[in-house]
C-alpha positions in Angstrom: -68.4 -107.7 32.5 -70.3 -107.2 36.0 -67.0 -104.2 37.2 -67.6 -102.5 34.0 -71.5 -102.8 34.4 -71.0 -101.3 38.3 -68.4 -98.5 36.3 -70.7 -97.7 33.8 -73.6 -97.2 36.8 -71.5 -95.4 39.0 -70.6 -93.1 36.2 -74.1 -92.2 35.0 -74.8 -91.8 39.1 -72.6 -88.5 39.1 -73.1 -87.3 36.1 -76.8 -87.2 37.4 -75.4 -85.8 40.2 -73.2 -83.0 38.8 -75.8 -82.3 35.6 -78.2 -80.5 37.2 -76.1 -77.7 39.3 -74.1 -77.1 35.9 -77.6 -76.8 34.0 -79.0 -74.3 36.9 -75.7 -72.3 36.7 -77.2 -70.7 33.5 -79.9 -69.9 34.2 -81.8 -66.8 34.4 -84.8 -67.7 36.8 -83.8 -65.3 39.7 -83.9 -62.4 37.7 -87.1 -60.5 36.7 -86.3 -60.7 33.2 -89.5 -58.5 32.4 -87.8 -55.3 34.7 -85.5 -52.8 34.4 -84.3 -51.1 36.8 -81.6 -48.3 36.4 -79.3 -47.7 39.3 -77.2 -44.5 39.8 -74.0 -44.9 42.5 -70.6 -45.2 43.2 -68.6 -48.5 42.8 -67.6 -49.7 46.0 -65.4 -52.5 44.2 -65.5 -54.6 40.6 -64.6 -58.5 41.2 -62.9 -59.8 38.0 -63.3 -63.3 38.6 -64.8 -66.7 37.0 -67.6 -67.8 36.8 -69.2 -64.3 36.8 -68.2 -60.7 37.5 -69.7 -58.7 40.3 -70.4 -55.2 40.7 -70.9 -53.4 44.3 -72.8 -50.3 43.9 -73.9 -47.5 46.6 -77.0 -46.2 45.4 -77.5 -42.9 45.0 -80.6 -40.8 44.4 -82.1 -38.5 41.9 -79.5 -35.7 43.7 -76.5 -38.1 43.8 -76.9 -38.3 47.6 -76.3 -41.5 49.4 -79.7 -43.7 49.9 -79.6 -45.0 52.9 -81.8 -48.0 55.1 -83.6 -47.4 58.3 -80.4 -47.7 60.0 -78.8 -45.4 58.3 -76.4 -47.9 56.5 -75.4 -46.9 52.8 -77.8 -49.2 50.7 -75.4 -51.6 48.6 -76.6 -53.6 45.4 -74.9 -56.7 43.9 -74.8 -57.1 40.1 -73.6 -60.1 38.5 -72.3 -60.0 35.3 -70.9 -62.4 32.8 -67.7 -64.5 32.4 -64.9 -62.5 31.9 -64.5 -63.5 28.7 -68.1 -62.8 27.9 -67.8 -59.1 29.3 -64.0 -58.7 27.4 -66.4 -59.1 24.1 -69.1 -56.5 25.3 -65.8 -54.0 25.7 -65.5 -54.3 29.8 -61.7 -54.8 30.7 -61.2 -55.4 35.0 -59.7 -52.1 35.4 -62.9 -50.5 33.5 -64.6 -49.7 36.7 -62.5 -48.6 39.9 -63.9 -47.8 43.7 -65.5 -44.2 43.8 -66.3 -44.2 40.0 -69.9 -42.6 39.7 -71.8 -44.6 36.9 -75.4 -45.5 36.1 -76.1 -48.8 35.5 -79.4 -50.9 34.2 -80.2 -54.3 35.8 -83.2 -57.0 36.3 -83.5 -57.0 39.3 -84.0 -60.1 41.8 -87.4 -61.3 41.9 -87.4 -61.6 45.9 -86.9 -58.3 46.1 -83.5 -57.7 47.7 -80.6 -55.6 46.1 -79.0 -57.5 43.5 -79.8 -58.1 39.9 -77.8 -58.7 36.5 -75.3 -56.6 35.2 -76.3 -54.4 32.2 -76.1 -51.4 30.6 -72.7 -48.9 32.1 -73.2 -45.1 31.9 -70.3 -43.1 33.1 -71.3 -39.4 33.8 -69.5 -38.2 30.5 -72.1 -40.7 28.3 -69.7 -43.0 28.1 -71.5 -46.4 28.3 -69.7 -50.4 28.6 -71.6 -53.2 28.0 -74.5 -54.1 25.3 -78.1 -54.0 26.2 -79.4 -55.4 29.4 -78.6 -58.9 29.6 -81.4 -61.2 28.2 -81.8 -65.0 28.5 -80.7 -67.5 25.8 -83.6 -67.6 23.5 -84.9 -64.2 24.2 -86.8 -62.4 26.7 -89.8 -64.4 28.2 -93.3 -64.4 25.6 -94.7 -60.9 25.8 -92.1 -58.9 28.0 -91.5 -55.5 27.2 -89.4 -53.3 29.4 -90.8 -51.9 31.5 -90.2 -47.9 33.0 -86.9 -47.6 35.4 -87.8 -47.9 38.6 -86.6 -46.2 41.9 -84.2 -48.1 43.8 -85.5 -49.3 46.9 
C-alpha cells in the first residue's frame, strides 16, 4: 500500500510538472491579438515541421524594395503558424510557399515589439490567397477587439 501511495505521488508530481508547459504551448498571450499587421516580402524559407510552421519573410516596403535596419541588414520577420495538419485544412501544403516567392501576408504581431507574429492571411501577387482569416484564439478574439488599420512594418 505505502509503494503505490509513493507511485501514485510521484505520478501526480510530473504531471504537475509537465501540465503547465503543455497548457502554455497554446496559448496566445505573446501575440497582440487586437493588431493586424500586414507584411509584404519575399520568403526566405517555409519550415514544415511539428509543433508549428514557420515563415521567414524579408520585408519589403510600399515600392517592393528591401527594408533594411540601421546596419543595413535585410529586416527579417518570423511567423508562426499552426500544426501542419491544422494549416493542410486551411489549404497550405509544404511546398505552397518556396524561397524568393513575393507574398503579402497578415499577422498579430509580438507584443514586445520584435519581428515575429502569427501566421495569417497569404496573398500571392496574382490574388491568390492561402490560409483563413488571421488566426484568433480559442474562444474568440479578446472582449472588445476590433482590428485595427495595417500598420507599417518596423
Amino acid at each position: 500500500m505505502k509503494n503505490r501511495l509513493i507511485t501514485v505521488a510521484a505520478l501526480g508530481l510530473v504531471a504537475a510538472a509537465i501540465l503547465p508547459p503543455a497548457v502554455a504551448h497554446h496559448s496566445f498571450a505573446s501575440f497582440s491579438m487586437d493588431k493586424d499587421v500586414t507584411l509584404k516580402g519575399t520568403v526566405r524559407t517555409f519550415e514544415w515541421s511539428n509543433p508549428h510552421v514557420w515563415l521567414w519573410l524579408y520585408v519589403s516596403d510600399v515600392d517592393g524594395k528591401p527594408v533594411t535596419d540601421k546596419d543595413g541588414n535585410a529586416v527579417l520577420w518570423g511567423l508562426e503558424g499552426a500544426a501542419p495538419g491544422e494549416l493542410l485544412r486551411q489549404g497550405i501544403r509544404n511546398k505552397s510557399l518556396q524561397p524568393g516567392d513575393h507574398i503579402t501576408v497578415t499577422t498579430h504581431p509580438l507584443k514586445d515589439g520584435r519581428n515575429g507574429g502569427s501566421l495569417g492571411r497569404i496573398t500571392f501577387p496574382d490574388g491568390k490567397t492561402l490560409g483563413g482569416a488571421t488566426p484568433t484564439p480559442p474562444g474568440g478574439p479578446p472582449p472588445g477587439a476590433a482590428a485595427a488599420p495595417a500598420a507599417a512594418p518596423r
